[in-house]
Backbone as JSON, one array per atom type, in Angstrom:
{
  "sequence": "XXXXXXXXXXXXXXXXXXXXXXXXXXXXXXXXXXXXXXXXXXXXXXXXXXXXXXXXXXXXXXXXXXXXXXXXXXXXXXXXXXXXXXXXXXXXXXXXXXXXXXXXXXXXXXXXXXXXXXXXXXXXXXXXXXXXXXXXXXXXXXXXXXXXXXXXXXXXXXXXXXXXXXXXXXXXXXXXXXXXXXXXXXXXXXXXXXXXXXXX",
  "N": [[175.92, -102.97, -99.19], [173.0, -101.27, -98.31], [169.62, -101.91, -97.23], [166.69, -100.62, -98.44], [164.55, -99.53, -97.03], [162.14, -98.02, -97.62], [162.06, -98.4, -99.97], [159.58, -100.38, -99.96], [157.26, -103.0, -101.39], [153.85, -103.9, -101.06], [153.03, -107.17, -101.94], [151.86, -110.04, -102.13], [148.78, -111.43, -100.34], [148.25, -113.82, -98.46], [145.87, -117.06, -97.87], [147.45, -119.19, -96.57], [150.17, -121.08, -96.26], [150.85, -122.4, -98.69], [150.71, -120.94, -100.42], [152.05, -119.21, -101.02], [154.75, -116.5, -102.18], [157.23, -117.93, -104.39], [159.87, -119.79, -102.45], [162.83, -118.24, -101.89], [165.31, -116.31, -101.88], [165.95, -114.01, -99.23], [163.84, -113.67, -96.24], [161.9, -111.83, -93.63], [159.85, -111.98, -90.51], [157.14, -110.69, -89.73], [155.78, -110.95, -86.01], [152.95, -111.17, -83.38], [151.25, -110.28, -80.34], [147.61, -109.82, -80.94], [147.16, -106.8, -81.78], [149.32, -105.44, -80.71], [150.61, -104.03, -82.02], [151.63, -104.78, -84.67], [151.39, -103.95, -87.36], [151.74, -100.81, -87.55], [154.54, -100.91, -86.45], [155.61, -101.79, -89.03], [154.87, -100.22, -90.76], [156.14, -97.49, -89.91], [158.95, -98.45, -90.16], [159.45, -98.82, -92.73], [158.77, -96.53, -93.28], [156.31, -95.41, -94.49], [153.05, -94.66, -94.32], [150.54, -95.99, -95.18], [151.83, -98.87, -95.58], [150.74, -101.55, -94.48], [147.83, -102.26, -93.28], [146.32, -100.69, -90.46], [144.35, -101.22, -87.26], [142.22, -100.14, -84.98], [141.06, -102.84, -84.05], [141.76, -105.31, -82.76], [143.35, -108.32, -84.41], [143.24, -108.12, -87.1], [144.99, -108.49, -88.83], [144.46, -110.99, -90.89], [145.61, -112.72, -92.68], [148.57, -113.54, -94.13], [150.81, -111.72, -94.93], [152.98, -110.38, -98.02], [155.73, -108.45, -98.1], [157.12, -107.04, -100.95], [160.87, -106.37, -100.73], [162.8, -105.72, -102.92], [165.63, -107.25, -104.7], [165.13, -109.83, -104.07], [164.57, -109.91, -101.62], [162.23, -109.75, -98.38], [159.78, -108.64, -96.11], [157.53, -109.84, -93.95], [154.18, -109.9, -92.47], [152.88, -111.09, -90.31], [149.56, -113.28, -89.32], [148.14, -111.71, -86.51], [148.33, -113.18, -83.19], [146.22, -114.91, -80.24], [144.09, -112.51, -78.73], [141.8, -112.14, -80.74], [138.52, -111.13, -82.26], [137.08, -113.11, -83.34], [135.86, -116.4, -84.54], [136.49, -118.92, -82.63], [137.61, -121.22, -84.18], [137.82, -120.25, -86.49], [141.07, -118.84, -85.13], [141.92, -121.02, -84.39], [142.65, -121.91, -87.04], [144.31, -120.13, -88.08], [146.9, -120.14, -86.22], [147.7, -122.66, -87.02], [148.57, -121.98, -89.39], [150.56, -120.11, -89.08], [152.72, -121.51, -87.89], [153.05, -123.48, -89.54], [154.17, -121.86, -91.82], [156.5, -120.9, -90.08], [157.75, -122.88, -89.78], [158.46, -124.19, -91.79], [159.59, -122.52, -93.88], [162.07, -121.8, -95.17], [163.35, -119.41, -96.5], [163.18, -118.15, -94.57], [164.5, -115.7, -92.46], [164.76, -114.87, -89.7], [162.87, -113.45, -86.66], [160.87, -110.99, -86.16], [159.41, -109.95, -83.27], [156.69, -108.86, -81.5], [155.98, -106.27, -78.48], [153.7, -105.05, -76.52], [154.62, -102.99, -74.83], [153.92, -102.43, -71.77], [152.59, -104.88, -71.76], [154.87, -107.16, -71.62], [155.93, -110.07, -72.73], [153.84, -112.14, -72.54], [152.18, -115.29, -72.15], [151.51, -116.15, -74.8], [153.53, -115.4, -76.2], [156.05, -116.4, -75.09], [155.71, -119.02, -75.61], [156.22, -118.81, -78.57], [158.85, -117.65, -78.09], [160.44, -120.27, -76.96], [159.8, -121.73, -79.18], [161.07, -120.46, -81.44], [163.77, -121.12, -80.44], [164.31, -123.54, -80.47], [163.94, -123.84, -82.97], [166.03, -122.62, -84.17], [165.84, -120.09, -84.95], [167.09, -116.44, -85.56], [165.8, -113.97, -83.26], [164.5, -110.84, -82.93], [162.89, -108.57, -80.51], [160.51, -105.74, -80.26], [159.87, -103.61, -78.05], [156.36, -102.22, -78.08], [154.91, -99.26, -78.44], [156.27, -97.65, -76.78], [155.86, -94.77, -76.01], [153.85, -94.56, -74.72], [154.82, -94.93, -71.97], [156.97, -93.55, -69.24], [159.84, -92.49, -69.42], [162.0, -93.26, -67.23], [159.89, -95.72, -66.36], [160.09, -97.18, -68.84], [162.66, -98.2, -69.4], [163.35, -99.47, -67.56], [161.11, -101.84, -68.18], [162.75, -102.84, -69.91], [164.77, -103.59, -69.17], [163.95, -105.12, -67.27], [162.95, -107.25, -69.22], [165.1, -107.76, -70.63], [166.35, -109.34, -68.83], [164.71, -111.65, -67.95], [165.0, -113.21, -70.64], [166.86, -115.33, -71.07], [165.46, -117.58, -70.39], [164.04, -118.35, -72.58], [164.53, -117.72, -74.86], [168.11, -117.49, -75.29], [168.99, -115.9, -77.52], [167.9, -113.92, -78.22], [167.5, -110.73, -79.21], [166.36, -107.26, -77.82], [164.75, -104.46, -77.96], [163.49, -100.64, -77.39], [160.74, -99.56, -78.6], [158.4, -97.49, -80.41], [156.26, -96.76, -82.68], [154.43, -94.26, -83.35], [156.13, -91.83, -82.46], [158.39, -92.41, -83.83], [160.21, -93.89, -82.69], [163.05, -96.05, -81.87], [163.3, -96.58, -84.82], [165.66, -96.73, -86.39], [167.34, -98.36, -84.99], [165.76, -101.01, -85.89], [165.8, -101.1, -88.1], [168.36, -101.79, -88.33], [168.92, -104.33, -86.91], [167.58, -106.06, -89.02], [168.04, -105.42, -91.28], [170.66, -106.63, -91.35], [169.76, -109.67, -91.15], [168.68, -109.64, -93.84], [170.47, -109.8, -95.4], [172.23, -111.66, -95.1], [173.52, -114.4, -96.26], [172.28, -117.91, -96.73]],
  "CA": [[174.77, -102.25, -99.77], [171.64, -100.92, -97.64], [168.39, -102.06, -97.6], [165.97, -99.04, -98.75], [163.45, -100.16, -96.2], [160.95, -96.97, -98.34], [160.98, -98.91, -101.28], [158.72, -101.65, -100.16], [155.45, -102.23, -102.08], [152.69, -104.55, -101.19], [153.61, -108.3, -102.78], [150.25, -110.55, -101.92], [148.09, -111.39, -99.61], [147.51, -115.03, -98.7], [145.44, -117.53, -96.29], [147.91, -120.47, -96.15], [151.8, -120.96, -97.12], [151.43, -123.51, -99.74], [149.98, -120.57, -101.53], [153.36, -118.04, -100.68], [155.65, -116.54, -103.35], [158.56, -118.43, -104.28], [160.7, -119.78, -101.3], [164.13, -118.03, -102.46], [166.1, -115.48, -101.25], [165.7, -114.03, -97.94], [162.97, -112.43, -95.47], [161.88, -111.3, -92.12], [158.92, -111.66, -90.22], [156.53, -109.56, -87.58], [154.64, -111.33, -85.4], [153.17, -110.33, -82.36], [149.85, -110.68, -79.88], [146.6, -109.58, -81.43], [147.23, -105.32, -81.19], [150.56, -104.78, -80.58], [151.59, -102.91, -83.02], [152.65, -105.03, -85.98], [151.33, -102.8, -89.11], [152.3, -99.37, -87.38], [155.39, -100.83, -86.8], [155.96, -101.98, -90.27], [154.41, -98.87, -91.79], [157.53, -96.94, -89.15], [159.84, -98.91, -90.46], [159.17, -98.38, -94.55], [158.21, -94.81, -93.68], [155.03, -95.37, -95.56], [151.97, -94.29, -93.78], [149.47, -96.86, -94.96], [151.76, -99.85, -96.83], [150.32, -102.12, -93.59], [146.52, -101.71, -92.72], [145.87, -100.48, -88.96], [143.16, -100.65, -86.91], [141.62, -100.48, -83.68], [140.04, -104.43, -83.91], [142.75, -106.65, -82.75], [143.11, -109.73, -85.54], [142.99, -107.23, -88.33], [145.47, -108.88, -89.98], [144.14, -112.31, -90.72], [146.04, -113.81, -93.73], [149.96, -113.7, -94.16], [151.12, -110.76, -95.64], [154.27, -110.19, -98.1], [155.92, -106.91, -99.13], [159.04, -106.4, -101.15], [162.1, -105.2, -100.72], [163.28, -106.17, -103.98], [166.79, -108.38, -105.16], [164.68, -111.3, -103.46], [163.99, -109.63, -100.05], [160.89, -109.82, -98.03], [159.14, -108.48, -95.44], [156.08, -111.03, -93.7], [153.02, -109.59, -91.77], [151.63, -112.39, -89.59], [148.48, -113.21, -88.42], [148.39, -111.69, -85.06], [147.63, -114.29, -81.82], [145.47, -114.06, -79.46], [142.17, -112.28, -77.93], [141.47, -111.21, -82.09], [136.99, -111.11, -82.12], [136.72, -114.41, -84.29], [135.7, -117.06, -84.15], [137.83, -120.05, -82.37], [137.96, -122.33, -85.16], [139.17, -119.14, -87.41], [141.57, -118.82, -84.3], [142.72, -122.2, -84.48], [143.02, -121.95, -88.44], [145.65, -118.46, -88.34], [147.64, -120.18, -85.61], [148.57, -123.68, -87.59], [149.53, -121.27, -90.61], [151.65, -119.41, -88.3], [152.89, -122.2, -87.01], [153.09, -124.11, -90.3], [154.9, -121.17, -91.78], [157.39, -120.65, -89.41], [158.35, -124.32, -89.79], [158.45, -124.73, -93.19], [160.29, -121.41, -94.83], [163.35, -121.92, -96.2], [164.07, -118.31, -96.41], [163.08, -116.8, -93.6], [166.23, -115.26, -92.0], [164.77, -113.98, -88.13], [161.51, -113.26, -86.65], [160.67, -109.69, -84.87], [158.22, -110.23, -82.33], [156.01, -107.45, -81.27], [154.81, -106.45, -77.46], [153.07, -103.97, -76.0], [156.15, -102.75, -73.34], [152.83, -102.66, -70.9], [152.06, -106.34, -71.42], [155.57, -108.17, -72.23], [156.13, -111.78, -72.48], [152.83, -112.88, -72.26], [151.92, -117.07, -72.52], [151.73, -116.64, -76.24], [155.22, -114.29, -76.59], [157.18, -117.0, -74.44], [155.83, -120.1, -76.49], [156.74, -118.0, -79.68], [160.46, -117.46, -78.08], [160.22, -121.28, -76.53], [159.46, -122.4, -80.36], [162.14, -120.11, -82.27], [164.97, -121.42, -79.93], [163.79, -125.0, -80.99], [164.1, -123.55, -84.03], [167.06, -121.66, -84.31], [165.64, -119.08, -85.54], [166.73, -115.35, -84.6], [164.48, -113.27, -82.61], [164.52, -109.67, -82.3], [161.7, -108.06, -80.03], [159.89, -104.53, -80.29], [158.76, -103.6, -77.69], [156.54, -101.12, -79.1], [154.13, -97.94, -77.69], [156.99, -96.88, -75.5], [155.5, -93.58, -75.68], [152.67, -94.76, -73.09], [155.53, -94.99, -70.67], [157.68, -92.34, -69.1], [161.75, -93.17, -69.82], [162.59, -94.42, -66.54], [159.36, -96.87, -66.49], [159.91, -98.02, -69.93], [163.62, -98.68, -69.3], [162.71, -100.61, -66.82], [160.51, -102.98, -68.65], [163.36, -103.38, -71.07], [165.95, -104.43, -68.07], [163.21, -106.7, -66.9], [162.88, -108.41, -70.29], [166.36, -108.53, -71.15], [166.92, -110.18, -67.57], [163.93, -112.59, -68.07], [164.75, -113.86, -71.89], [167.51, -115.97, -71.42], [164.6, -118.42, -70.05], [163.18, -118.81, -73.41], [165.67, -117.74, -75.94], [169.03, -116.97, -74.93], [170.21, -115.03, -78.26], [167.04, -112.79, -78.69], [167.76, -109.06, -78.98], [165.34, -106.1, -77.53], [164.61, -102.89, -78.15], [162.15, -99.97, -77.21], [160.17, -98.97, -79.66], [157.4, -96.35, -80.39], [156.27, -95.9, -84.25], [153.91, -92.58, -82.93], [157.28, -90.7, -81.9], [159.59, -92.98, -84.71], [161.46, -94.26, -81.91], [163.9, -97.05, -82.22], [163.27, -97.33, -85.89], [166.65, -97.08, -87.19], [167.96, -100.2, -84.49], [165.19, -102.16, -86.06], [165.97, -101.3, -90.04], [169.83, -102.53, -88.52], [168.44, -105.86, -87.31], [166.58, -106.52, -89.87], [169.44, -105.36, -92.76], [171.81, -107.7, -90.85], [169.41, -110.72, -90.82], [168.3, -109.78, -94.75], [171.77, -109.13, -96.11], [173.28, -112.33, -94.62], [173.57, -115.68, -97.02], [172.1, -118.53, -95.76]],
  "C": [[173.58, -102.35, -98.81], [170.88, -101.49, -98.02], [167.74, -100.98, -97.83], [164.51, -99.45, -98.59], [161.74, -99.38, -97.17], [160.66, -97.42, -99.25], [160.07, -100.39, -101.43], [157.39, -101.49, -100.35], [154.98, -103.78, -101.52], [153.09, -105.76, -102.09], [152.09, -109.15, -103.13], [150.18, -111.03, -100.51], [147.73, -113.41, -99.78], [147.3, -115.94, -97.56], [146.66, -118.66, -95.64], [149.36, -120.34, -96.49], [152.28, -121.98, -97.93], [151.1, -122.29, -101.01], [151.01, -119.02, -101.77], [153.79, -117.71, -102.06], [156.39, -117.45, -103.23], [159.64, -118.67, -102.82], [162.08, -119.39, -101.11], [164.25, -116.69, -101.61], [166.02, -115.07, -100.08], [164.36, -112.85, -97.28], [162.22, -112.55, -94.24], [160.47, -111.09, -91.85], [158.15, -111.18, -89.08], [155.46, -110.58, -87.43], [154.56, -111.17, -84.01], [151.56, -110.96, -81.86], [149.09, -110.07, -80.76], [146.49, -107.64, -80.63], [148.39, -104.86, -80.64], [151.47, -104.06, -81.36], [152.31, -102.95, -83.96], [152.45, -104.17, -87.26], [151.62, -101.5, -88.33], [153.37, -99.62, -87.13], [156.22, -100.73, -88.3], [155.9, -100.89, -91.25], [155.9, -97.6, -90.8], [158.83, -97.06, -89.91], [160.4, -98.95, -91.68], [159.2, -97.0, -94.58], [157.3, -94.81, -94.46], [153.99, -95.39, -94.33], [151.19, -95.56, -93.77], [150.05, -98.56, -96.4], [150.73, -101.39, -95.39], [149.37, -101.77, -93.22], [146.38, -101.87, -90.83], [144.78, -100.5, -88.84], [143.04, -101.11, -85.54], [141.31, -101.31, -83.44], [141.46, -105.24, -84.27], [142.2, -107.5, -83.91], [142.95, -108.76, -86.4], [143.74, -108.37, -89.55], [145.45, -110.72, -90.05], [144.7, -113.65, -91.79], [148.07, -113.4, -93.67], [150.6, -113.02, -95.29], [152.23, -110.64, -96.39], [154.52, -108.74, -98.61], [157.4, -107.21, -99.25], [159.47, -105.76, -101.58], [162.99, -105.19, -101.8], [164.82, -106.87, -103.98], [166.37, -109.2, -103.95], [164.39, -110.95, -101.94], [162.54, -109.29, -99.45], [160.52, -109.05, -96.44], [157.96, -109.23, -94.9], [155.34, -110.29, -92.67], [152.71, -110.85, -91.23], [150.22, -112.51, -89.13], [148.86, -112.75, -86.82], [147.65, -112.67, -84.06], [147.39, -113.76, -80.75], [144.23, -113.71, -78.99], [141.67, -111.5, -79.59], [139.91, -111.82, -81.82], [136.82, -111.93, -83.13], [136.63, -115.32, -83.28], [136.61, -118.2, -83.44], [138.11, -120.97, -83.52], [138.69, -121.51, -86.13], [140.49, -118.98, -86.52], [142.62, -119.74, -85.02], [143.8, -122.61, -85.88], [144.74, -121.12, -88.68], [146.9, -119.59, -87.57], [148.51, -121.62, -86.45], [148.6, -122.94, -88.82], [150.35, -120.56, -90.5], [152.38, -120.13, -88.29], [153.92, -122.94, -88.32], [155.03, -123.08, -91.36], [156.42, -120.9, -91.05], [158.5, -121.93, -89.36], [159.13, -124.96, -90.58], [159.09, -123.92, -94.16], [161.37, -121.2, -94.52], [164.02, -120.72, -96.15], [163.99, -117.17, -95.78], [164.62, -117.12, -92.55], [165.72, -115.0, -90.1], [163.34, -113.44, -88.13], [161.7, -112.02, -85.45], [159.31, -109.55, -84.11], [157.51, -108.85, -81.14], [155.82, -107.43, -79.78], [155.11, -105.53, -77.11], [154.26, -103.89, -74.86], [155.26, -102.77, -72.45], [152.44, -104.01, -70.34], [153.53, -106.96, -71.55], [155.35, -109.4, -71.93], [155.16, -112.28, -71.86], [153.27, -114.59, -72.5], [152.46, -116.88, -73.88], [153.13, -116.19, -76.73], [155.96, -115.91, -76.2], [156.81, -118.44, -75.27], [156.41, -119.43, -77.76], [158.64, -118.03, -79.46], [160.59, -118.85, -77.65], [160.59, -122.11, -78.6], [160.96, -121.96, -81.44], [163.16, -120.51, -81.67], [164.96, -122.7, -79.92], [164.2, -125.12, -82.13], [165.26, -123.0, -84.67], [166.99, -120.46, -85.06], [165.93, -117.74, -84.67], [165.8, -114.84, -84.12], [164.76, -111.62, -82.28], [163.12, -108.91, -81.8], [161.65, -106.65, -79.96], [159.27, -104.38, -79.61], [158.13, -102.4, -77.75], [155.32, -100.04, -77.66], [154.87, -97.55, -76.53], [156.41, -95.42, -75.0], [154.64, -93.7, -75.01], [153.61, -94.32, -72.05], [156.71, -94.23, -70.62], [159.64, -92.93, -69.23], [161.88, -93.98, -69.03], [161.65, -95.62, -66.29], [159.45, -97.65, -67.61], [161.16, -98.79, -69.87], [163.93, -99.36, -68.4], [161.94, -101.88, -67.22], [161.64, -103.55, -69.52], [164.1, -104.08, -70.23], [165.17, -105.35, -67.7], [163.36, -107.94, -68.07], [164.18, -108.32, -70.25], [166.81, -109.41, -69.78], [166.37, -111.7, -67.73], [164.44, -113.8, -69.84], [165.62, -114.79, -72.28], [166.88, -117.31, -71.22], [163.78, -119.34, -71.31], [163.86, -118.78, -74.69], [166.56, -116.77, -75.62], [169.59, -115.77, -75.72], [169.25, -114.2, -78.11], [167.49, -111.33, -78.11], [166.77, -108.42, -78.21], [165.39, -105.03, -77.07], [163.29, -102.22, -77.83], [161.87, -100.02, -78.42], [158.78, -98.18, -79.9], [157.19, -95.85, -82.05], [155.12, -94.64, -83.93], [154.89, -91.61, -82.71], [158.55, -91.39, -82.9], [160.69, -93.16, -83.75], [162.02, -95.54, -81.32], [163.59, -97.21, -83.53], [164.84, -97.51, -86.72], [167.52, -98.38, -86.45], [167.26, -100.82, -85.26], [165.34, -102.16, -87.11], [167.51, -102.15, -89.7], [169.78, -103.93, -88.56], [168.32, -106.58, -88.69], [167.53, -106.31, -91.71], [170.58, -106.65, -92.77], [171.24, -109.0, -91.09], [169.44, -110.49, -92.81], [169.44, -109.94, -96.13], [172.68, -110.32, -95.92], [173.46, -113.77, -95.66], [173.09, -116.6, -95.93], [172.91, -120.04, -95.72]]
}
């Protein structure tokens, strides 16, 4: 049975993860630098226009988002990391609830990690894949606004990363991706069915 990525609604909104739904069944989370493209992916990926708030001001999304997919499935928004226009101590705050999060949930199945195909595998990306292969957690990467870059330069960044990622986490997947042109979204609903669909 499919996931029906369209019927995800808005769950809550919260600063910390003692303050999460229920830790049961399974779900999948985006995290990514500060502007790479985690709520236009997510909103791609639902086919919903505005269930993920965009905006031009890196750090938008500053608390730890859930939406579900209903019979116990989840979707997670992260704080994005990074150059977001806060303060450092708010900084410091997002990143040990990231951190904390990622550590501590039970039913997260695989983490899809966002980057700009322009910038990949920054510092903060490669501690992120450094941490989930510590972790054993999957990793599938997006790398997203392909449509900046012309085929053969983008498919190029992808042969670079997939050359580079056995450095940091050997299993991690990656894919183009472009939610302005909806392109790669049906690899990333497969991921993401496969990780949500699996018992743990």
């Amino acid at each position: 049975m499919g996931i029906n990525f369209q019927a995800a609604e808005f769950l809550t909104s919260v600063p910390e993860v003692r303050l999460a739904p229920p830790d049961t069944g399974a779900e999948a989370a985006f995290a990514g630098r500060s502007n790479a493209g985690k709520s236009s992916a997510l909103n791609a990926i639902t086919a919903q226009r505005s269930l993920a708030r965009t905006s031009k001001t890196p750090g938008r999304t500053q608390q730890i988002n859930f939406f579900d997919l209903g019979d116990d499935r989840r979707l997670v928004d992260l704080p994005g990391y990074g150059y977001a226009k806060v303060p450092q101590a708010m900084k410091d705050r997002w990143q040990r609830h990231l951190a904390e999060y990622l550590r501590v949930r039970q039913s997260l199945r695989g983490l899809v990690l966002l980057m700009d195909c322009r910038h990949p595998l920054t510092e903060f990306d490669q501690n992120m894949l450094s941490w989930c292969t510590d972790a054993g957690l999957p990793v599938h990467i997006l790398l997203t606004k392909a449509d900046k870059l012309k085929r053969g330069p983008a498919s190029s960044v992808l042969l670079a990363v997939r050359k580079q990622l056995p450095e940091w986490h050997p299993q991690a997947s990656v894919q183009l991706f472009s939610a302005l042109k909806n392109a790669g979204v049906d690899a990333a609903r497969e991921v993401l069915s496969s990780w949500l669909t699996t018992t743990a």
